[in-house]
C-alpha positions in Angstrom: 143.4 103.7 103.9 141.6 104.0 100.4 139.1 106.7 99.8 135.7 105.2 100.7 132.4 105.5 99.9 130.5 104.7 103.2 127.1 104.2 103.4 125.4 104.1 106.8 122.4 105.6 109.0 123.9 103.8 112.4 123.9 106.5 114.9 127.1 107.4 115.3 126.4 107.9 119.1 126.0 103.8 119.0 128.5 102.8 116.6 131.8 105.0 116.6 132.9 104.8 113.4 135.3 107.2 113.5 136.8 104.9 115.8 136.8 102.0 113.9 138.5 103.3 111.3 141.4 105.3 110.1 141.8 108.5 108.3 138.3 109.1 108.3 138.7 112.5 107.6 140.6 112.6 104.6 139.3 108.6 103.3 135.5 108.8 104.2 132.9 109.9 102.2 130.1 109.2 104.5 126.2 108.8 103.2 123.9 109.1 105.9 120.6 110.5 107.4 120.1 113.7 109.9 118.9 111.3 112.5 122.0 109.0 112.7 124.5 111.9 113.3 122.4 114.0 115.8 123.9 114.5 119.1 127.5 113.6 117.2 127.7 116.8 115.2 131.2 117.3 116.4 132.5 114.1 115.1 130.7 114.7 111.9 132.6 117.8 111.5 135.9 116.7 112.6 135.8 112.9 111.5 133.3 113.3 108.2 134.0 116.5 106.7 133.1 114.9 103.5 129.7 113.9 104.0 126.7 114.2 102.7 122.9 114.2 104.5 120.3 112.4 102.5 116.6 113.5 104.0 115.3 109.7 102.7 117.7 107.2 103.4 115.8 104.6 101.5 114.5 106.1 98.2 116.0 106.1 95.0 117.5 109.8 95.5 120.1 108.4 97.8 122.1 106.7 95.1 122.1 109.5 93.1 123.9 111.7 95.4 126.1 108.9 96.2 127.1 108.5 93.1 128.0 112.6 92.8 129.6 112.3 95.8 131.6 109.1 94.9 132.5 111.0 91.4 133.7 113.5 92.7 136.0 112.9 95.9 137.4 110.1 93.5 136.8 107.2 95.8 138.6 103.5 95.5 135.9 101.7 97.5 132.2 101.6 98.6 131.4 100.0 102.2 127.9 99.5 104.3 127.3 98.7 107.5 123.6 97.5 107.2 121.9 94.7 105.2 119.5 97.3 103.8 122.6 98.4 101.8 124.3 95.7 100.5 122.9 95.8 96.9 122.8 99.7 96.7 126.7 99.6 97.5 126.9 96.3 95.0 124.9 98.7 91.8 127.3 101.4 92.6 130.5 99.5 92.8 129.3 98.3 89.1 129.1 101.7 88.0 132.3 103.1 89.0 133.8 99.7 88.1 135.0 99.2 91.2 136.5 95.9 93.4 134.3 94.4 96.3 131.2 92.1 96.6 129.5 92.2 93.0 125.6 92.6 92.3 124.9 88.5 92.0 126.8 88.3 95.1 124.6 91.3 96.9 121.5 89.4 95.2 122.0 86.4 96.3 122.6 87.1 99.9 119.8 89.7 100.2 116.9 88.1 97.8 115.8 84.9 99.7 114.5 83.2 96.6 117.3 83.6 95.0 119.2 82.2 97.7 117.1 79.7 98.4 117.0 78.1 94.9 120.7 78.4 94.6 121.4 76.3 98.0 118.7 73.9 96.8 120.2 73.3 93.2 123.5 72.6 95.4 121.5 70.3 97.4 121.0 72.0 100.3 118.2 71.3 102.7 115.8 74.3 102.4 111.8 74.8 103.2 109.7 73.8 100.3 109.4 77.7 99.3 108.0 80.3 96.3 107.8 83.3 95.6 104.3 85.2 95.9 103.4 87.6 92.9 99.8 87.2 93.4 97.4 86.0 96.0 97.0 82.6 93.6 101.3 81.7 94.3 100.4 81.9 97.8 97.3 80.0 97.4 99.2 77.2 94.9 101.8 76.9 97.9 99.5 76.5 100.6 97.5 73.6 98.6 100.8 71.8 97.7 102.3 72.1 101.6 99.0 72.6 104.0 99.1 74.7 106.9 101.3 76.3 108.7 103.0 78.6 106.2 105.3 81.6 106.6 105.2 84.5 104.1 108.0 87.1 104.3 108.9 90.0 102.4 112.0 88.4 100.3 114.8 91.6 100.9 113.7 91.6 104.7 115.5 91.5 107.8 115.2 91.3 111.5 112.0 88.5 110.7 110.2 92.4 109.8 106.8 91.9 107.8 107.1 87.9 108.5 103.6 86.5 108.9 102.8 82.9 110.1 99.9 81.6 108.5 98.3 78.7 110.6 94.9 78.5 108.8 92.4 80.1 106.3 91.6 83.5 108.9 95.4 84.4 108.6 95.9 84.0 105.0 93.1 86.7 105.0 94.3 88.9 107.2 97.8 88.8 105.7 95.8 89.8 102.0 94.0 92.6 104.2 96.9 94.3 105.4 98.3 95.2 102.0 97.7 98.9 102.0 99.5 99.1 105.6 102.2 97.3 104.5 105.3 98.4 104.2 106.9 96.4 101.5 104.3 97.0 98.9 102.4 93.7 97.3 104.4 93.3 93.8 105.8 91.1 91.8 109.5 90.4 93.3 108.5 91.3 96.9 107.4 88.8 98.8 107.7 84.6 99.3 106.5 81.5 100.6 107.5 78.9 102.5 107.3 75.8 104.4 107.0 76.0 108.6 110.0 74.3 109.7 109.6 73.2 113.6 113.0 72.9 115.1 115.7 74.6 117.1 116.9 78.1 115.8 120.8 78.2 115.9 122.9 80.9 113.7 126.8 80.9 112.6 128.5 84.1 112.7 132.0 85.2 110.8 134.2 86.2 108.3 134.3 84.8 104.8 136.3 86.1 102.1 136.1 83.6 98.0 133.5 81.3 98.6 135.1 80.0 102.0 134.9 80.7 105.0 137.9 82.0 107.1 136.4 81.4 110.7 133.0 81.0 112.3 130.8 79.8 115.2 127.6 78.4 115.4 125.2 79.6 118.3 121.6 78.5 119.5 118.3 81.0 120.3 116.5 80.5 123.1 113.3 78.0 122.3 111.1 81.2 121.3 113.3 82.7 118.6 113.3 85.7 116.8 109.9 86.4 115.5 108.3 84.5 118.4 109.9 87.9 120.2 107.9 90.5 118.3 104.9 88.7 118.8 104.7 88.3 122.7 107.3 91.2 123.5 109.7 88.1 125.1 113.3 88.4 125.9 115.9 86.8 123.3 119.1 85.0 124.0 121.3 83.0 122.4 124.3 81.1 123.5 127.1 79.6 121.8 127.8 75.9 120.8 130.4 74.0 122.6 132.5 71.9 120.2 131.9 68.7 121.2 127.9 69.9 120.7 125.8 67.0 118.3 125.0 70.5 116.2 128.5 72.0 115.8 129.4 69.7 113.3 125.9 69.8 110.8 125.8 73.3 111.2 129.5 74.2 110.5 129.1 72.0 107.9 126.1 73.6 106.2 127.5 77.2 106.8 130.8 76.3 104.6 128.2 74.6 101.7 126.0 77.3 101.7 128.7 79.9 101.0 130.8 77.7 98.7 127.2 77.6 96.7 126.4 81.8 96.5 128.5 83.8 94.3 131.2 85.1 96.0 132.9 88.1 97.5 136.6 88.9 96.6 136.7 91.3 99.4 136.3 89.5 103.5 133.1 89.8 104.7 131.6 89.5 108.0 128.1 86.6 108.0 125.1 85.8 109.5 123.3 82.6 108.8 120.4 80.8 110.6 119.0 77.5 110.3 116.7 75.3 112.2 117.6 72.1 113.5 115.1 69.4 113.5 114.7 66.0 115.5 116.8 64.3 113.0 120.0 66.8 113.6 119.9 67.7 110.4 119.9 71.7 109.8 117.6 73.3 107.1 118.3 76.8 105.8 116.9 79.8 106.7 119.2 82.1 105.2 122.3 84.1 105.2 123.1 87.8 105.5 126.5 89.5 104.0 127.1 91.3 107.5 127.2 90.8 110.7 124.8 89.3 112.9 122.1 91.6 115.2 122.0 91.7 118.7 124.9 91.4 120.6 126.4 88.6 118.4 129.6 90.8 117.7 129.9 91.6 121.1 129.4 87.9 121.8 132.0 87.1 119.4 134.6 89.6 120.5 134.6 88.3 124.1 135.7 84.7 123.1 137.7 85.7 120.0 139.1 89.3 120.4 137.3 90.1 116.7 133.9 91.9 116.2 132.6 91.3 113.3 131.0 94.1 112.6 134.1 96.5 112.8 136.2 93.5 111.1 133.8 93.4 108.6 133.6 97.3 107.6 137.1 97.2 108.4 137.8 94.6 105.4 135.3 96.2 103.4 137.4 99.7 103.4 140.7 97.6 102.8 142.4 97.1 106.4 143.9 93.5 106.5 141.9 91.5 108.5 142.5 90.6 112.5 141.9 86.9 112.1 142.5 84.6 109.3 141.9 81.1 110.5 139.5 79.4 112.5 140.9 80.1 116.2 141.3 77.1 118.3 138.2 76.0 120.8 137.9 78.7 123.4 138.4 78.7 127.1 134.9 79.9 127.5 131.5 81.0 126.1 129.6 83.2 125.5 125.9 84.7 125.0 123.8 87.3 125.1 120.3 88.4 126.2 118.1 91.2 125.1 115.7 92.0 127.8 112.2 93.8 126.5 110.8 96.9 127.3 107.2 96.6 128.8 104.3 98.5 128.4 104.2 101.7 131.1 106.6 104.3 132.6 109.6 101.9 133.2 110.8 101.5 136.8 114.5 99.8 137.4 115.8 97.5 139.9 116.7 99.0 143.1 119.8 96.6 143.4 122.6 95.8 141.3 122.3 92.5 139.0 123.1 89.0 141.3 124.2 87.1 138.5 128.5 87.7 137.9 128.2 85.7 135.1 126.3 89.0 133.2 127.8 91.8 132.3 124.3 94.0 132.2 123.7 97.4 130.7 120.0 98.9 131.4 119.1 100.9 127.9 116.3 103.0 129.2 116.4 105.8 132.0 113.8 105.5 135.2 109.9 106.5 134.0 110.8 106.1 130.0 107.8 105.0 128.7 107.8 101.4 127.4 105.2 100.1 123.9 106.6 96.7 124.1 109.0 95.2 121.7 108.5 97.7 118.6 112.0 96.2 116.9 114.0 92.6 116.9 116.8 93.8 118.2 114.8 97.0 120.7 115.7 95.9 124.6 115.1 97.6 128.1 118.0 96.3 129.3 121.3 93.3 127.6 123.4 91.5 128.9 126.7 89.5 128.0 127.1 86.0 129.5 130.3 84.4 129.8 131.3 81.1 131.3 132.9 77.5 130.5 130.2 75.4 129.4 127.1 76.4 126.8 125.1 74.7 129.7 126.2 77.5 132.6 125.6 79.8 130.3 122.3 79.3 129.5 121.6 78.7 132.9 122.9 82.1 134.0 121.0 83.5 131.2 117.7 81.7 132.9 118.8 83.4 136.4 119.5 87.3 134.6 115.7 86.3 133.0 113.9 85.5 136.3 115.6 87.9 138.3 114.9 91.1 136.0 111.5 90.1 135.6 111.2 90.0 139.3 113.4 92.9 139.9 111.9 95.7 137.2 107.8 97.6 136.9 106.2 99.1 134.4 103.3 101.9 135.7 100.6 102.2 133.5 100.8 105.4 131.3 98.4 107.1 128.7 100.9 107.1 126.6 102.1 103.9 126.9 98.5 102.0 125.7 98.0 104.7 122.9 
């Protein structure tokens, strides 16, 4: 293996990267935080003797020592595992004058104006969108597309900092939070757009030029993501079968959309979501250059033998890839359901799950306090889902819901309300 420049704060307790790849300890230089590598000091020692701690993961500091570090161990590649790095790994690549996804690439797949204008130049459907420098380009969009509205922070993820505006009281509370928030109210920050009502589906693979190399397109349950952190609902998604009315449209889409961004050289593992309206047409949301939240790796690693996550970090340190082509339609399906924490000291089921279908793991020990869903992708308890149709699985998914809602309590707790 190359020697690679690795930037991640996964905890290595979560995500075994010292299993994932090879050589780590002579080919890994790995950038992360204190946090993400307690209760793995062993493997940092054996596995990442080249390391290096950064006490702010996200400040400008970070890429400075990088760089050193990249300097001076001589590296060949840079790699991340989380959106949140794409462009820093991008900038630094440029520097060292290194192969991998350039900066327009990065941009265009973390900036979602940028991303937006390019799909809609290639004539891709999109919301009617802008991007919000001042309180008057929110004001200018609302007056030319009336209410409702979303405004989003334009680098985010995980729908963090999205606000859905519905009339004039929420456009003023969204103003009003500006000193809490935390993606500051500046010029380049924050957009726009359109409410789109429709279906929430996402395609997840591995793209590598401008084309993709194989995908699949899945379907959220009715609520979707940021319907989640606002009630503190499960979330579940299941995938398309192919002879689905969507497959098609949103297959379609996903190989437009990437032909249209600049492109990679080096495989990359994808995330795109789109709605899908009563026409069956999909509109964008957007795309990520990494793999998908959730257990959408684990999802895809059931049906295809490949998660995307490792494939995609994998690629991105120079291993030749699992899968090439688009795998032929799969004996079964599969989803996944992340089931929330509540509010109070959390008490499990007394009997094992009923449904086979699931394959359940409970997150939390008995009498953890639960505050809710604090995070998208935060859960008391997940569960995979396999079976033959999309229709069994979303109705085993509906069974794993009722019965764990049934089955589980959350005791009030001091702690718990504060």
């Amino acid at each position: 293996m190359p020697k690679v420049l690795l930037f991640s704060r996964q905890p290595l307790t979560g995500r075994p990267l010292q299993q994932w790849l090879d050589d780590t300890a002579d080919s890994v230089v790995l950038i992360t935080t204190p946090k993400a590598v307690r209760g793995a000091e062993d493997v940092l020692a054996e596995h990442f003797p080249m390391h290096r701690l950064v006490p702010d993961y996200h400040s400008w500091a970070t890429e400075e020592i990088a760089e050193e570090a990249a300097r001076a161990h001589g590296v060949d590649l840079v790699a991340s595992t989380s959106e949140s790095d794409v462009l820093r790994a991008a900038r630094l690549r440029a520097r060292l004058g290194l192969p991998g996804q350039g900066t327009a690439s990065a941009t265009a797949y973390r900036d979602k104006v940028v991303m937006k204008r390019i799909a809609r130049d290639a004539g891709i459907r999109v919301p009617a969108f802008a991007p919000v420098d001042s309180p008057a380009d929110l004001l200018d969009l609302l007056d030319a597309q009336g209410f409702p509205a979303v405004v989003k922070p334009r680098f985010g993820a995980g729908s963090e900092g999205v606000a859905v505006l519905r009339g004039p009281a929420d456009v003023t509370a969204f103003l009003a939070r500006q000193r809490a928030s935390d993606v500051p109210y500046l010029p380049g920050q924050w957009m726009a757009e359109s409410f789109v009502v429709g279906d929430f589906c996402h395609v997840d693979g591995i793209m590598r030029d401008g084309r993709v190399l194989h995908a699949w397109p899945s379907r959220y349950d009715s609520g979707g993501i940021a319907q989640r952190l606002e009630d503190h609902s499960h979330l579940s998604s299941a995938m398309l079968g192919p002879d689905d009315p969507w497959f098609g449209p949103l297959t379609g889409m996903t190989h437009d959309v990437i032909a249209a961004l600049p492109a990679s050289p080096t495989p990359l593992a994808f995330h795109l979501e789109a709605w899908i309206g009563a026409d069956g047409e999909p509109v964008l949301c957007e795309i990520a250059s990494r793999a998908g939240g959730g257990l959408i790796a684990e999802a895809y690693e059931r049906v295809f033998g490949v998660h995307l996550a490792k494939e995609g970090l994998r690629a991105q340190c120079g291993s030749d890839l699992t899968l090439t082509e688009q795998p032929t339609d799969p004996a079964e399906l599969a989803g996944w359901t992340l089931l929330p924490p509540g509010h109070g000291a959390f008490v499990p089921p007394s009997a094992p799950c009923p449904v086979p279908a699931a394959d359940l793991t409970v997150r939390l020990a008995p009498g953890a306090v639960g505050r809710g869903v604090e995070h998208l992708t935060q859960s008391a308890a997940d569960a995979l889902v396999t079976a033959g149709t999309a229709a069994q699985v979303r109705k085993h998914q509906e069974e794993l819901a009722q019965w764990w809602y049934a089955a589980t309590d959350w005791v009030p707790t001091a702690s718990a309300t504060s």
